[in-house]
ZAMARGU-4260 file (C-alpha; in steps of 0.2 Angstrom, whole numbers, plus 5000, padded with zeros to 4 digits):
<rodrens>
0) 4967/5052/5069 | 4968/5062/5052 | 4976/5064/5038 | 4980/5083/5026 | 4984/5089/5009
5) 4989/5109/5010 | 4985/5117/4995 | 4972/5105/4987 | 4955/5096/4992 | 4959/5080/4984
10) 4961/5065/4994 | 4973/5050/4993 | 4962/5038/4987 | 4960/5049/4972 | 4979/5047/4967
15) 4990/5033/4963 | 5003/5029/4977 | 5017/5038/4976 | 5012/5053/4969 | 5006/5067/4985
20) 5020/5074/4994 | 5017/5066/5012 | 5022/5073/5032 | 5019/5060/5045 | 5019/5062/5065
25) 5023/5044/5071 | 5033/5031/5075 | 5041/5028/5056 | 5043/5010/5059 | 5025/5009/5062
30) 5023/5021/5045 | 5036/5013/5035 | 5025/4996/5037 | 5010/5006/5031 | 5018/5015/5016
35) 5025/4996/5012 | 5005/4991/5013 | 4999/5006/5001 | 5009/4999/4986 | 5026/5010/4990
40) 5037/4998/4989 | 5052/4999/4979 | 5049/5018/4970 | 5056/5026/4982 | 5072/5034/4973
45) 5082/5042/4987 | 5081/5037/5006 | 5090/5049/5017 | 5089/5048/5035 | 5096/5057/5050
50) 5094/5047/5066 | 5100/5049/5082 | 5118/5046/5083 | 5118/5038/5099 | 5128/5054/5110
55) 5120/5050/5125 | 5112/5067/5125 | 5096/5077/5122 | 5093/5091/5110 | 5084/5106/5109
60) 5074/5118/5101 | 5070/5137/5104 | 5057/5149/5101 | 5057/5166/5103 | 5043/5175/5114
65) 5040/5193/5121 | 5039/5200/5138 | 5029/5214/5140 | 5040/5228/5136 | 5043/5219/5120
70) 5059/5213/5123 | 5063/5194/5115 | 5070/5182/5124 | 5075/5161/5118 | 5066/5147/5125
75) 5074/5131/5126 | 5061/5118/5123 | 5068/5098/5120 | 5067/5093/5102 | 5072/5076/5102
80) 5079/5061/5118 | 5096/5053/5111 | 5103/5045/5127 | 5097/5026/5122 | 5099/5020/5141
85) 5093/5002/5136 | 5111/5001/5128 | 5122/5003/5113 | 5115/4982/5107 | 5094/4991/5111
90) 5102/5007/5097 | 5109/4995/5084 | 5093/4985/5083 | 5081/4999/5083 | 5091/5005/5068
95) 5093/4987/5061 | 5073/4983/5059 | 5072/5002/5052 | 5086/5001/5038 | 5077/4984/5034
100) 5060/4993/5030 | 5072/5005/5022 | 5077/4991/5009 | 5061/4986/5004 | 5055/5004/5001
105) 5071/5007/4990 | 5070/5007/4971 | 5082/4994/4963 | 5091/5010/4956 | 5090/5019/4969
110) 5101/5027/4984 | 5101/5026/5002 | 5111/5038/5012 | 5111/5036/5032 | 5120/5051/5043
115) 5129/5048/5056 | 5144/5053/5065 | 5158/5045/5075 | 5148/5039/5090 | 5140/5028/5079
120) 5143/5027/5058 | 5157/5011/5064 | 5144/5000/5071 | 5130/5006/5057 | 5142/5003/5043
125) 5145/4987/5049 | 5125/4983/5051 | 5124/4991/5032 | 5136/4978/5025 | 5126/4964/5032
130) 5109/4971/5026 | 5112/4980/5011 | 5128/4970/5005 | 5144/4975/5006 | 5147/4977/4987
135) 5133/4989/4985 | 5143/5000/4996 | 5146/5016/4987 | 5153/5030/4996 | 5159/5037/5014
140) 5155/5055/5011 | 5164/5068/5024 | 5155/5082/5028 | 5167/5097/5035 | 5159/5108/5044
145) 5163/5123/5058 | 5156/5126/5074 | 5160/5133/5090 | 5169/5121/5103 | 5182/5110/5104
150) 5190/5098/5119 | 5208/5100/5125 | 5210/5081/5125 | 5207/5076/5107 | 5207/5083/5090
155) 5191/5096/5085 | 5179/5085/5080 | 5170/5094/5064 | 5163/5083/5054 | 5149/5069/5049
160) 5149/5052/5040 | 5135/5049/5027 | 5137/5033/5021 | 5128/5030/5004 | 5123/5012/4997
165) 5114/5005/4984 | 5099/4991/4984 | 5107/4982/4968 | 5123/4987/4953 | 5111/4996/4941
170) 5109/5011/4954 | 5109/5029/4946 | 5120/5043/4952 | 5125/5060/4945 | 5144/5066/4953
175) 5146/5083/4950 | 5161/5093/4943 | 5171/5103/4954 | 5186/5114/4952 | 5203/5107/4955
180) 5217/5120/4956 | 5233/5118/4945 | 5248/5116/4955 | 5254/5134/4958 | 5238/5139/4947
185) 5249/5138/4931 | 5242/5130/4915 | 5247/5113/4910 | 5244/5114/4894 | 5241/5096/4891
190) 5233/5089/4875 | 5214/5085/4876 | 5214/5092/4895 | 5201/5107/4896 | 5207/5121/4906
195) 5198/5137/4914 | 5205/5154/4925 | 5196/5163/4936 | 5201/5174/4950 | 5214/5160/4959
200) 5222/5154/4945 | 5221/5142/4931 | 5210/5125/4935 | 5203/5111/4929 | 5187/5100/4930
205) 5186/5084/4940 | 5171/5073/4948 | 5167/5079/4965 | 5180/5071/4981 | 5171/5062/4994
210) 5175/5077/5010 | 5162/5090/5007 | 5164/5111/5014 | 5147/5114/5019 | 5144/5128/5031
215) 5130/5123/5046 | 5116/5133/5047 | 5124/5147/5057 | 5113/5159/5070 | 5111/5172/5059
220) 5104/5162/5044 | 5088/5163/5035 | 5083/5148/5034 | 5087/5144/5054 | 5075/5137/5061
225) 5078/5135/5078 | 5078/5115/5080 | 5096/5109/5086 | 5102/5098/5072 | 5095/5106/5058
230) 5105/5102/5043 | 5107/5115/5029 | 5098/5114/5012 | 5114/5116/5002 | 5117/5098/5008
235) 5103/5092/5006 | 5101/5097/4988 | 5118/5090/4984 | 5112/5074/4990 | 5096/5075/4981
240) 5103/5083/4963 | 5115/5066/4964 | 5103/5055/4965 | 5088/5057/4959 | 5078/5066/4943
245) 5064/5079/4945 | 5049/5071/4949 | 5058/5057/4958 | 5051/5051/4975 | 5062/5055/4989
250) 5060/5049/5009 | 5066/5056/5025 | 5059/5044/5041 | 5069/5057/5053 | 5066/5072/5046
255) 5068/5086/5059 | 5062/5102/5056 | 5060/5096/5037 | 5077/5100/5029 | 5076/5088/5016
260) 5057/5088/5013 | 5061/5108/5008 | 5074/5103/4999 | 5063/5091/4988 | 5050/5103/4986
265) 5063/5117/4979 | 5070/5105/4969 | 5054/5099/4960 | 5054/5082/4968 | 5040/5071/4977
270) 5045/5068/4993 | 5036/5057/5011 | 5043/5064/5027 | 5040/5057/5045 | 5045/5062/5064
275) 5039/5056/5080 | 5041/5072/5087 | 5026/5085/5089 | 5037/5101/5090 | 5047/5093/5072
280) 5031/5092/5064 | 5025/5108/5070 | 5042/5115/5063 | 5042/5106/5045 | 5022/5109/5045
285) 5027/5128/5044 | 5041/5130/5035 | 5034/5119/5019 | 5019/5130/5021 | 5031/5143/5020
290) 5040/5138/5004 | 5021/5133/4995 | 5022/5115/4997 | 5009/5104/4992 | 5006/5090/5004
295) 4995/5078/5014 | 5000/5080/5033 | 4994/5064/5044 | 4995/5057/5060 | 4996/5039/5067
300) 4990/5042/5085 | 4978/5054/5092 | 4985/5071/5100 | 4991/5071/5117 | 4976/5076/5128
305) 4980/5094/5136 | 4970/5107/5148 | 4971/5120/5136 | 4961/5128/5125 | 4960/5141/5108
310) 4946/5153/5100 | 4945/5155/5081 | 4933/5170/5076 | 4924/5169/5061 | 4925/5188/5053
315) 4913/5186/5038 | 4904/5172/5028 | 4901/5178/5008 | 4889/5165/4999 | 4896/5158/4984
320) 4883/5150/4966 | 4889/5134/4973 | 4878/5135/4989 | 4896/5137/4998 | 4903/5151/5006
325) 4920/5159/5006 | 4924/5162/5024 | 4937/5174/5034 | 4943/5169/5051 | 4958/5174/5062
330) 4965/5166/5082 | 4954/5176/5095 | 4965/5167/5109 | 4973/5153/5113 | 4977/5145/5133
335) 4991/5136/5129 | 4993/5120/5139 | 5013/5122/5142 | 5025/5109/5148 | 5036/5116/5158
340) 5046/5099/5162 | 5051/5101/5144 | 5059/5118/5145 | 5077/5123/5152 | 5074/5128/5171
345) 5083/5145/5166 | 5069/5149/5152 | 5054/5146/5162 | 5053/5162/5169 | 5052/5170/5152
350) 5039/5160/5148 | 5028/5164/5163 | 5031/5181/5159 | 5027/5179/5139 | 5012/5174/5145
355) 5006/5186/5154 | 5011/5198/5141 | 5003/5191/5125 | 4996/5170/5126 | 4992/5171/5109
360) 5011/5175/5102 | 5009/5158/5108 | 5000/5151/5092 | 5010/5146/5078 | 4998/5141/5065
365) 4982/5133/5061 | 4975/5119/5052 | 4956/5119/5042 | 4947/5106/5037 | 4934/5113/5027
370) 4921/5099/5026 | 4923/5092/5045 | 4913/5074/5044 | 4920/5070/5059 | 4939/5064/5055
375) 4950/5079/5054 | 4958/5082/5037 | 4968/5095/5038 | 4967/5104/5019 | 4973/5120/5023
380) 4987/5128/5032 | 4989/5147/5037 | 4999/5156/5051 | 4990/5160/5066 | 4996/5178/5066
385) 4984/5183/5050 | 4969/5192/5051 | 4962/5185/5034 | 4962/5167/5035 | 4953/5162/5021
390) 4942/5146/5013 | 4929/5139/5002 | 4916/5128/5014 | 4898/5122/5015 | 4898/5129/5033
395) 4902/5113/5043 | 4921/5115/5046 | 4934/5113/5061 | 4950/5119/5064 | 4964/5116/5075
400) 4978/5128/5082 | 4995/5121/5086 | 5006/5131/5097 | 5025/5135/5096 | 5032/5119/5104
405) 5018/5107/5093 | 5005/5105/5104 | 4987/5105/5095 | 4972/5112/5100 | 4953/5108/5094
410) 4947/5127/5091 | 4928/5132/5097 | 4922/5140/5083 | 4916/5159/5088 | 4904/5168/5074
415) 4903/5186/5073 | 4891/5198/5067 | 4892/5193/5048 | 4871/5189/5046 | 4871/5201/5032
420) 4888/5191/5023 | 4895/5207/5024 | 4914/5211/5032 | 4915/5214/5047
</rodrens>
């Protein structure tokens, strides 16, 4: 078991609660119980969640990898189980115990926002009146979305339910303006009414409608990430501007491939995330290292034990005045332990192949923990492609590469010719 900060050597105990930026691997009922334990109950400003939606189906996510004549090719790798086959009663009260945890953690002015969609938001609403009281009830937002498909046999079903509630009446929210068009884009001209024109026409400025136009995150985006439900960060900063303040704590207990986490960071917020999923962690673990976030990664179970194995080569050693040294490593190899069973019958081939082209396009990234005393803390966090991966340590440190689809490996440590501390 171990727990990170990226980007800083100090610890938790060192700060207050509340106030490092947090990734969780683990069951989040399991966490939600431990953050309640650490003194985080109540300041949490905005809780946002994406759970499963009950669709009876699984979801993946795919990776990229080579064959040896370089071409690319997708692998389909499961993400995340949503078929509940206990039954629809076992999905209500797994989300039930959750949204009560949810509650506690919640600032008395604060926000919860829980997105669903229609397999599900009718039963959850219902199970959100009971809990959170139906008058704090404060919105049903619609978000409108396209995407390919659509059944013969009913209506094009392109959009989610977020439904948005409050702990008590003194919650905080700021509704943005948007523009609404004059009718034929005339002026009115009425007294005290501020009117604008742009390219469409002559407008004014109203509080923002309750159906938002949000594009997905389309195949060809930047910020794509590969996981199948990924949501788009322009939604999750609209959520976040509305309800909360920069330097507001915000929390995510299903947080994918790390959309609103991101978002939080970009935005200047605090933020605790959480996934039971290895490959989501992987995911979020390398896109907020990506945008420079500043965080402490931890886990509530030991890694899955696997067969393989990973090399990281130690390329130079410089001794510091502190009786430290500044150290330069990179991923010599990596076996990865693959499971097959978890990868579309269709993409195992390329895999095979991949392998036997390059294992190391493999590795993903790799964790440091510069003063190893046994419990891994994973302080720093660098892509496992670079040849200059760089820290300060007294020598004892361990590392530990995590491969494309989340799986880690405990690195043996290979020196190389650097007696002289000189670059090798």
């Amino acid at each position: 078991m171990y727990g990170s900060v990226h980007g800083s050597i100090t610890t938790a105990e060192e700060k207050p609660a509340a106030e490092i930026s947090e990734l969780c691997l683990g069951d989040n009922l399991e966490y939600m119980r431990s953050l309640l334990d650490r003194g985080y109950a109540g300041v949490f400003r905005l809780i946002y969640i994406d759970p499963p939606f009950f669709t009876r189906s699984s979801f993946n996510a795919s990776v990229s990898v080579r064959d040896a004549k370089g071409a690319s090719h997708k692998v389909h790798h499961l993400a995340y189980d949503d078929k509940f086959d206990r039954s629809l009663e076992y999905y209500i009260e797994n989300m039930t115990v959750r949204i009560l945890m949810m509650r506690d953690l919640l600032a008395n002015d604060g926000l919860m926002w829980i997105h669903l969609d229609w397999h599900s938001s009718h039963y959850i609403k219902l199970v959100l009146d009971e809990l959170m009281g139906e008058k704090n009830f404060v919105n049903e937002i619609i978000w409108q979305y396209k995407s390919g498909g659509s059944g013969k046999r009913h209506f094009a079903r392109k959009h989610d339910t977020i439904l948005v509630y409050s702990k008590t009446s003194k919650y905080r929210i700021n509704v943005p303006k948007e523009k609404s068009y004059n009718r034929n884009r005339k002026p009115y001209r009425f007294r005290g009414v501020a009117e604008y024109k742009d390219e469409g026409g002559w407008y004014t400025l109203v509080n923002m409608k309750d159906v938002w136009s949000i594009d997905m995150v389309g195949r060809t985006s930047a910020e794509r990430t590969g996981y199948a439900t990924q949501k788009p960060l322009e939604l999750m900063k609209r959520i976040i501007e509305a309800s909360t303040a920069e330097g507001d704590l915000v929390g995510d207990f299903f947080c994918g491939s790390g959309s609103l986490p991101e978002a939080a960071h970009l935005l200047g917020r605090r933020w605790i995330a959480c996934d039971s999923e290895e490959m989501a962690a992987a995911m979020s673990r390398r896109r907020l290292r990506k945008a420079g976030a500043d965080f402490r990664f931890t886990r509530l179970e030991e890694a899955k034990p696997c067969s393989g194995r990973a090399d990281v080569e130690v390329l130079s050693r410089d001794a510091l005045e502190d009786g430290r040294s500044l150290f330069k490593c990179r991923v010599r190899d990596l076996m990865p332990d693959i499971d097959t069973g978890s990868i579309q019958m269709k993409d195992r081939g390329h895999v095979a192949e991949a392998l036997k082209a390059d294992r190391l396009q493999f590795a993903d990234h790799v964790m440091i923990d510069p003063d190893y005393d046994g419990t891994f803390e994973s302080r720093y966090i660098f892509d496992a492609a670079s040849d200059s991966i760089s820290f300060i340590s007294s020598g004892n440190f361990a590392a530990i590469v995590v491969d494309r689809f989340g799986r880690e490996y405990p690195a043996e440590i290979i020196y190389g010719p650097y007696a002289t501390g000189e670059t090798v």
